[in-house]
Kinemage of the C-alpha trace (Angstrom):
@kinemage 1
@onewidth
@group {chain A} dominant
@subgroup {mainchain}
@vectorlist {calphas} color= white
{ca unk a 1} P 0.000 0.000 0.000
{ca unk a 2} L 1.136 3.546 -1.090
{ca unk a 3} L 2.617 5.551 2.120
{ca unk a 4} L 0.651 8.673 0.040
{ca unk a 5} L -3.157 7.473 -0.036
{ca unk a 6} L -5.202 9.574 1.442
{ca unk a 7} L -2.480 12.089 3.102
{ca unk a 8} L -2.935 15.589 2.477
{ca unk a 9} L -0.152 17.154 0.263
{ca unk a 10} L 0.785 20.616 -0.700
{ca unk a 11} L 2.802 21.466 -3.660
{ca unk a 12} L 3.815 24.977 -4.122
{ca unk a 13} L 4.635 25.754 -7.781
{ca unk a 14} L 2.937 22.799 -8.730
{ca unk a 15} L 2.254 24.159 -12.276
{ca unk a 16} L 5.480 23.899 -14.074
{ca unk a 17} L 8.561 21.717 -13.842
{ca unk a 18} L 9.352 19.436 -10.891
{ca unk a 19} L 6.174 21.009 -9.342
{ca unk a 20} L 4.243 19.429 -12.224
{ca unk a 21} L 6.339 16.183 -11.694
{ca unk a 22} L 5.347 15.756 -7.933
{ca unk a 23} L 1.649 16.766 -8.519
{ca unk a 24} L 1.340 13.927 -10.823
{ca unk a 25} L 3.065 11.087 -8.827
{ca unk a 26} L 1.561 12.028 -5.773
{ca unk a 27} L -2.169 11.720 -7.297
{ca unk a 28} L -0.637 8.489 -8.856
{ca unk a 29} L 0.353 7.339 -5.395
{ca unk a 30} L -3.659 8.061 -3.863
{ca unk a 31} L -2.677 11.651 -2.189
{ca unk a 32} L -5.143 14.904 -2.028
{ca unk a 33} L -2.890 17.203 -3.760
{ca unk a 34} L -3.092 20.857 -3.563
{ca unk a 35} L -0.940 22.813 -5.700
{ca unk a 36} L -0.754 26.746 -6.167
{ca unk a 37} L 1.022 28.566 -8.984
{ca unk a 38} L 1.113 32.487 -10.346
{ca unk a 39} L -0.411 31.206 -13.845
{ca unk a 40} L -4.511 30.727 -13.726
{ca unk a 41} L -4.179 28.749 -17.012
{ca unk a 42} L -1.310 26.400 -16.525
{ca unk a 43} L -3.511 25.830 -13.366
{ca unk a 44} L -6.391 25.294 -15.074
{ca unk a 45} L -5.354 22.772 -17.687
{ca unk a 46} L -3.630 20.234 -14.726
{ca unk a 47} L -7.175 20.797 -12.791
{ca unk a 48} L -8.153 19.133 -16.363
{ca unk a 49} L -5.920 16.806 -16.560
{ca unk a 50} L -7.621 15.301 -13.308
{ca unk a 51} L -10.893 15.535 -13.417
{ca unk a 52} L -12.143 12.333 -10.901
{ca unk a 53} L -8.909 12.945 -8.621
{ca unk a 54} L -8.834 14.804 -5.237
{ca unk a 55} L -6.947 18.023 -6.897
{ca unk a 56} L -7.501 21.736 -5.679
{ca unk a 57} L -5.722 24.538 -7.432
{ca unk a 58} L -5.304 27.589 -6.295
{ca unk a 59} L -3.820 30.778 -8.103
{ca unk a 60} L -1.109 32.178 -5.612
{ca unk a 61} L 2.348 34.136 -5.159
{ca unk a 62} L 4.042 32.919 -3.077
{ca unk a 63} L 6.297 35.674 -2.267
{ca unk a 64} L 2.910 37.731 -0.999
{ca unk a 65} L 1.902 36.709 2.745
{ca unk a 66} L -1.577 36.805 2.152
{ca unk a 67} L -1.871 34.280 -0.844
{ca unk a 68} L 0.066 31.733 1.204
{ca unk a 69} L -2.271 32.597 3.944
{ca unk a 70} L -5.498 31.667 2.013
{ca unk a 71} L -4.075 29.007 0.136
{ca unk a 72} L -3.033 27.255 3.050
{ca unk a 73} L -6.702 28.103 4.312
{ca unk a 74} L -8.279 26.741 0.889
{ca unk a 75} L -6.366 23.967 1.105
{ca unk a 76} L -7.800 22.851 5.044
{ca unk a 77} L -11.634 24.400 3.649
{ca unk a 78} L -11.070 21.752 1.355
{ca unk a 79} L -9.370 18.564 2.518
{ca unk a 80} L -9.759 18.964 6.673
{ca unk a 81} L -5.900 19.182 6.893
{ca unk a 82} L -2.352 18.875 6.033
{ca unk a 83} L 0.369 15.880 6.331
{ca unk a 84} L 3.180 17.038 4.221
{ca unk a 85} L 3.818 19.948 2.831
{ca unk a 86} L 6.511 20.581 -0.020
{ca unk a 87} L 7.601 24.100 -0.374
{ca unk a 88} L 8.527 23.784 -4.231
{ca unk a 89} L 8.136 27.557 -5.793
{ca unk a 90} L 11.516 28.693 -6.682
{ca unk a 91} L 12.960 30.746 -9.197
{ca unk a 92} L 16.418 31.247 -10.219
{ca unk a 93} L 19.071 34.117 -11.435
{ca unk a 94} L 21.664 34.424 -13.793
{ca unk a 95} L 23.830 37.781 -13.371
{ca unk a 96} L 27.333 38.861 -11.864
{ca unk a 97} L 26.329 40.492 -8.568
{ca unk a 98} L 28.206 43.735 -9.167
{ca unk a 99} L 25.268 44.375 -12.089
{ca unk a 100} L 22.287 43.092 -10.825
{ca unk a 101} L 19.696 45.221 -9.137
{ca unk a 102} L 18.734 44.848 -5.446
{ca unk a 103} L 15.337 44.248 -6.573
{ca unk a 104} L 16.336 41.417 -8.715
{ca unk a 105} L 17.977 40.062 -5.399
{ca unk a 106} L 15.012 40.847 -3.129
{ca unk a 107} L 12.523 39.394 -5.635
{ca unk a 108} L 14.541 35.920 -5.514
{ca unk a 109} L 14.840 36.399 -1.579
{ca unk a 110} L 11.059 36.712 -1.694
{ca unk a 111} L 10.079 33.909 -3.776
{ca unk a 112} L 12.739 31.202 -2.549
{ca unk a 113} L 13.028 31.985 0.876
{ca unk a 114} L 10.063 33.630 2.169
{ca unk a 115} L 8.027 31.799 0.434
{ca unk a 116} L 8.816 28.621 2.402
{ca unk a 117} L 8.581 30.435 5.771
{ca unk a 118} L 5.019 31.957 4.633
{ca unk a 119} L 3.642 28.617 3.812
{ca unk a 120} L 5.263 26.829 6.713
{ca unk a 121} L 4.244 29.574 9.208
{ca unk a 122} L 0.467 28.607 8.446
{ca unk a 123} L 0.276 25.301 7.535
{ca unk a 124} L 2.589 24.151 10.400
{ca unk a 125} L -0.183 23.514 13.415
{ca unk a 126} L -2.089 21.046 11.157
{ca unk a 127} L 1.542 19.236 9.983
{ca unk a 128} L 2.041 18.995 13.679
{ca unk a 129} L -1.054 17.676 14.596
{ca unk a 130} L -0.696 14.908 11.962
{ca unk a 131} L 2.826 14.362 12.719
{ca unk a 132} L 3.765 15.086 9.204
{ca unk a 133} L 6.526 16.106 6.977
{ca unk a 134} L 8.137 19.322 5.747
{ca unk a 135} L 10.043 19.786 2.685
{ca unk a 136} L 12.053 22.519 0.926
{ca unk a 137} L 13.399 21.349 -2.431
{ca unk a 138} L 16.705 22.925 -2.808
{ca unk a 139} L 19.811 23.091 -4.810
{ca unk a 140} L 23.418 22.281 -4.308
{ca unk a 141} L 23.714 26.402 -4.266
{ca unk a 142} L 22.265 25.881 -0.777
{ca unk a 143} L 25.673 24.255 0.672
{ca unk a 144} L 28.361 25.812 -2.129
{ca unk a 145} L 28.473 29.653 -3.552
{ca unk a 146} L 28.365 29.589 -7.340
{ca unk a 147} L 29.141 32.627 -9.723
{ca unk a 148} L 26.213 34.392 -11.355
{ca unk a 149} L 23.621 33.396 -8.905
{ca unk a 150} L 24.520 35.248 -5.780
{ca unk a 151} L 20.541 36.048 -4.626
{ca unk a 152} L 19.782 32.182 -5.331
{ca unk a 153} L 22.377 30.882 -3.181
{ca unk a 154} L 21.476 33.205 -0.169
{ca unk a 155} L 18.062 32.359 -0.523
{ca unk a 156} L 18.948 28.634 -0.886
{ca unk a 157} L 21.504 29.046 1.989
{ca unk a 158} L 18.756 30.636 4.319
{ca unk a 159} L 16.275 27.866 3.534
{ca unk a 160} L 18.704 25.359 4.751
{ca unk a 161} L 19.409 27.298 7.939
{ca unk a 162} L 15.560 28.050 8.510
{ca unk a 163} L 14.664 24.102 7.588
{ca unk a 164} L 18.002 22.791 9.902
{ca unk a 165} L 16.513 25.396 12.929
{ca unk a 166} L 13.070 23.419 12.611
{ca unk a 167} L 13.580 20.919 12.356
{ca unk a 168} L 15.842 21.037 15.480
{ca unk a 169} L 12.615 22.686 17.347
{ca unk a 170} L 10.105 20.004 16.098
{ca unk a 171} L 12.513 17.021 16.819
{ca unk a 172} L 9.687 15.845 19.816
{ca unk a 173} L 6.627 16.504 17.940
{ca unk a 174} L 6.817 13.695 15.491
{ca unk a 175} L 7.292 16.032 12.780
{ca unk a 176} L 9.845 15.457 9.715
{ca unk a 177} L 11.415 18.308 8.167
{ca unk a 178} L 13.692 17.938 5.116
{ca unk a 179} L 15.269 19.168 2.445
{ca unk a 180} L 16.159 18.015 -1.140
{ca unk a 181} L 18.657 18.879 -3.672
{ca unk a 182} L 18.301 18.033 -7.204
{ca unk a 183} L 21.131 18.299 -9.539
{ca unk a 184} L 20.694 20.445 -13.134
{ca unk a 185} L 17.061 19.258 -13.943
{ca unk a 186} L 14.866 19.642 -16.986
{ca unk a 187} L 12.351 22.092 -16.650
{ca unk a 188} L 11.727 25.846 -17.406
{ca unk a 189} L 13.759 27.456 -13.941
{ca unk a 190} L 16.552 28.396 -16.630
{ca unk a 191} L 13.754 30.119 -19.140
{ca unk a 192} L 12.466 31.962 -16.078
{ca unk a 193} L 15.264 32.679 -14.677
{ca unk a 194} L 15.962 36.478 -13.581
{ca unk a 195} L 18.544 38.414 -15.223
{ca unk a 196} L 20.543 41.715 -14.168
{ca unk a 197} L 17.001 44.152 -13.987
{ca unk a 198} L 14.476 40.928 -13.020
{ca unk a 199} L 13.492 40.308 -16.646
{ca unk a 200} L 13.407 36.241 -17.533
{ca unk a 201} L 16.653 34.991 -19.273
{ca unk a 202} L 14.387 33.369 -21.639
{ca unk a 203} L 16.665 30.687 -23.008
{ca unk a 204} L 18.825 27.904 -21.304
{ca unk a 205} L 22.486 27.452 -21.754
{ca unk a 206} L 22.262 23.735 -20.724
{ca unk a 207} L 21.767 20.830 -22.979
{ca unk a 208} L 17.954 20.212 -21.721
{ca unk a 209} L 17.520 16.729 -23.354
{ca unk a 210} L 20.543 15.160 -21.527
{ca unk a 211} L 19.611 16.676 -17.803
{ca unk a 212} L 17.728 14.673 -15.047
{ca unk a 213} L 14.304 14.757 -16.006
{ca unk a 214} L 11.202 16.390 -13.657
{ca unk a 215} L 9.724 13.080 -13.231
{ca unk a 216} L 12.856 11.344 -12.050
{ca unk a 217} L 13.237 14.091 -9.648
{ca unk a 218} L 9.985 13.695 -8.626
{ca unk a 219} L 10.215 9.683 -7.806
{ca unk a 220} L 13.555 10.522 -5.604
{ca unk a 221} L 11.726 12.762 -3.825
{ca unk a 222} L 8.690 11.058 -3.110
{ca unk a 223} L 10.670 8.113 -1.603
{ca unk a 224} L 12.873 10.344 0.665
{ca unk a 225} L 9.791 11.275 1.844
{ca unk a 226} L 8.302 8.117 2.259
{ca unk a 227} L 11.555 7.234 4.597
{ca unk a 228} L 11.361 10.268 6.814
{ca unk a 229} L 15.066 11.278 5.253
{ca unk a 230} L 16.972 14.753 6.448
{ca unk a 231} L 18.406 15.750 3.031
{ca unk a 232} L 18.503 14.025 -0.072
{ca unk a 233} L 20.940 15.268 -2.819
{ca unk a 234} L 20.337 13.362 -5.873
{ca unk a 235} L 23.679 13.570 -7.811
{ca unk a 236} L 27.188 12.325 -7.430
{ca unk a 237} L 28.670 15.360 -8.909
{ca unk a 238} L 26.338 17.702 -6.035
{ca unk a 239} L 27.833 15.474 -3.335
{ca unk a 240} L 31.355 15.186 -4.781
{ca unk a 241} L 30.980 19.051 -4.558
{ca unk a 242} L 29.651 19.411 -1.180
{ca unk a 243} L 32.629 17.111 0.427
{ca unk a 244} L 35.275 18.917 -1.406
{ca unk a 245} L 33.814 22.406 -0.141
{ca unk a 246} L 34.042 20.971 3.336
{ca unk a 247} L 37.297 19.258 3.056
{ca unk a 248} L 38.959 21.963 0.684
{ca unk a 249} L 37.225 24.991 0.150
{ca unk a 250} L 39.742 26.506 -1.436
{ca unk a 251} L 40.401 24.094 -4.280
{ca unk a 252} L 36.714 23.873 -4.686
{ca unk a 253} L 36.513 27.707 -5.177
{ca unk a 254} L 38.834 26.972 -8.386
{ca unk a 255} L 36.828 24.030 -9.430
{ca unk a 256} L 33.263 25.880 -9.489
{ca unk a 257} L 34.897 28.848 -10.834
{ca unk a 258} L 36.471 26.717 -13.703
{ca unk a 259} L 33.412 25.219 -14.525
{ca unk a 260} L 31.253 28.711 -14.884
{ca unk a 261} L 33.396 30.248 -16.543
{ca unk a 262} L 35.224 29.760 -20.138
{ca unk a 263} L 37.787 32.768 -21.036
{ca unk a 264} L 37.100 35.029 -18.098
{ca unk a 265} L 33.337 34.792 -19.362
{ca unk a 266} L 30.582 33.116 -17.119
{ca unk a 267} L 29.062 30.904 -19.559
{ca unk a 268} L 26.464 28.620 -17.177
């Protein structure tokens, strides 16, 4: 029997990408899914998609208080309660620090960061009372600086710090919190992905076709959650770089910076 049938899960970002992915296994696997997103349509069509399965969508930002507020109450209106809760919306940034705008930073800080705390904050007394599970899927830029992306690794690094802090408070309550880390994925986070002045890159550098897919990411993550993991980080490369930045930071600032950047330009 599926360790998902009948649990209550939120998605955040559930519209798009690894979101999308989780949505779909975790109906597959007998969960009440709600999902949020910023796009009514995209929202619309997966409501479709599902027409005889226990599915609310809800259109939300989750960098705004108030819409994880009434999501989170939606989402109780709806299905009585919460047991997990996976604080997907994220969004990503590709610009040298020195010309990006502080509003491109706080917009990232918004989205990534307080996003998760909003959404935690309010949905936390019913994952306590169920003894459920928190998640925040992360990035490898939550344990190792990387060039280009200096507002998505402090907001990656502060979710890992909030999540750690939790889950250190919780440790009696029966609650799991946890965080995942998938390696270069296929999806659209590169697409959307804010430049310099918070416009979307609108193209990805990265060989899509040969990346992780959303689906595999998806299945990893499902299963760490089904074993009440602390962190999962999905590739070898991600852990080969988060043991050398331990052991030898200094090395490893050479390695990263080799790999972003080709003639003095950053390139990924």
């Amino acid at each position: 029997m599926s360790y998902f049938i009948d649990k209550v899960v939120v998605v955040t970002g559930g519209s798009d990408g690894i979101g999308k992915a989780l949505v779909d296994a975790l109906l597959q696997q007998g969960a009440k899914v709600s999902t949020c997103g910023r796009n009514y349509d995209k929202l619309y069509s997966l409501k479709t998609n599902y027409p005889d399965k226990p599915l609310m969508v809800h259109t939300a930002d989750v960098s705004k208080e108030i819409d994880c507020e009434n999501f989170i109450t939606e989402t109780v209106k709806m299905f009585g309660t919460i047991d997990i809760l996976i604080n997907n919306a994220g969004i990503s940034m590709r610009a040298l620090f020195e010309d990006t705008t502080l509003d491109t930073l706080r917009r990232v800080m918004d989205i990534n960061f307080w996003g998760t705390v909003y959404c935690t904050k309010y949905a936390l007394p019913y994952i306590k009372k169920q003894k459920g599970t928190i998640v925040g899927i992360s990035s490898v830029a939550g344990y190792r600086g990387l060039p280009g992306r200096t507002g998505y690794n402090a907001s990656k690094f502060a979710m890992h710090g909030f999540l750690e802090s939790l889950r250190t408070e919780l440790l009696d309550c029966g609650v799991n919190v946890m965080w995942v880390c998938p390696g270069f994925t296929a999806s659209n986070i590169r697409n959307a992905a804010l430049t310099k002045d918070g416009t979307a890159q609108e193209f990805t550098p990265l060989d899509e076709a040969n990346l992780m897919s959303a689906e595999e990411c998806a299945q990893l993550t499902i299963k760490a959650i089904a074993r009440n993991n602390r962190t999962l980080v999905y590739t070898w490369n991600d852990k080969r770089t988060i043991l050398l930045n331990k052991l030898f930071p200094k090395l490893t600032d050479k390695l990263v910076h080799n790999f972003f950047y080709k003639k003095g330009q950053l390139v990924k």
